[in-house]
C-alpha positions in Angstrom: -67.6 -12.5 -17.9 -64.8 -10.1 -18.1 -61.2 -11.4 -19.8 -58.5 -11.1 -16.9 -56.1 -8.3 -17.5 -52.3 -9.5 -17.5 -50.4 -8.8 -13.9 -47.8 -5.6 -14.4 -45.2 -8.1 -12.6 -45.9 -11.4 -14.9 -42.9 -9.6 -17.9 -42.4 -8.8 -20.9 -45.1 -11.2 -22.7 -48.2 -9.1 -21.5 -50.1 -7.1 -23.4 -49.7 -2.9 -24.7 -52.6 -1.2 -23.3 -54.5 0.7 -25.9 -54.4 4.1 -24.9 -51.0 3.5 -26.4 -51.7 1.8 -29.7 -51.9 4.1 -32.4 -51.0 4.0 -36.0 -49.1 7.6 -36.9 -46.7 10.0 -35.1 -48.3 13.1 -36.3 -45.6 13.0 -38.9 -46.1 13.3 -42.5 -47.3 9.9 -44.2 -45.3 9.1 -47.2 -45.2 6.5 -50.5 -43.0 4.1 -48.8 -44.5 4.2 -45.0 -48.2 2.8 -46.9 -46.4 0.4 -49.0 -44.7 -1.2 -45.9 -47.7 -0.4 -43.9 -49.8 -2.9 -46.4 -47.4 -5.6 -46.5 -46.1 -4.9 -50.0 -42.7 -4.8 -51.3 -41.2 -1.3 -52.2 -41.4 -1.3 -56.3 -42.0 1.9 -58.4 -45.4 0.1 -59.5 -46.5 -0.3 -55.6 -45.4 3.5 -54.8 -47.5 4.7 -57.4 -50.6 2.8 -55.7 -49.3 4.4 -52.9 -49.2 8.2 -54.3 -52.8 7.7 -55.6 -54.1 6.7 -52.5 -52.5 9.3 -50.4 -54.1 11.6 -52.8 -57.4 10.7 -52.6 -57.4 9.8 -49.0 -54.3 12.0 -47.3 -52.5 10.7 -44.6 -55.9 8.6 -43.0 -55.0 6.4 -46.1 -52.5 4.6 -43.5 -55.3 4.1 -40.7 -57.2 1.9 -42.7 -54.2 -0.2 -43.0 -53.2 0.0 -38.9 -54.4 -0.6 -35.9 
């Protein structure tokens, strides 16, 4: 059984297709964007987590976090 997809003329409440869901812009991932992206508050102790995970895991650090 297949899940009806939401009429283009139904508004603003439907649904964003996933060819556009993504988690980066290409830009550089930094600290603060994986602190926020894991739902912490911005404190030195959570920008170091941060710092050590972008080291060991570069910038895909974030997609793990995303959709």
């Amino acid at each position: 059984m297949s899940t009806p997809q939401p009429d283009a003329r139904a508004g603003d409440d439907r649904a964003t297709p996933d060819d556009l869901l993504h988690s980066r812009t290409g830009t550089e991932v930094s600290a603060e964007d994986l602190v926020l992206a894991a739902g912490r508050d911005v404190t030195p102790e959570n920008l170091d987590w941060a710092r050590r995970k972008l080291a060991e895991e570069g910038p895909a650090a974030i997609d793990k976090l995303l959709p």
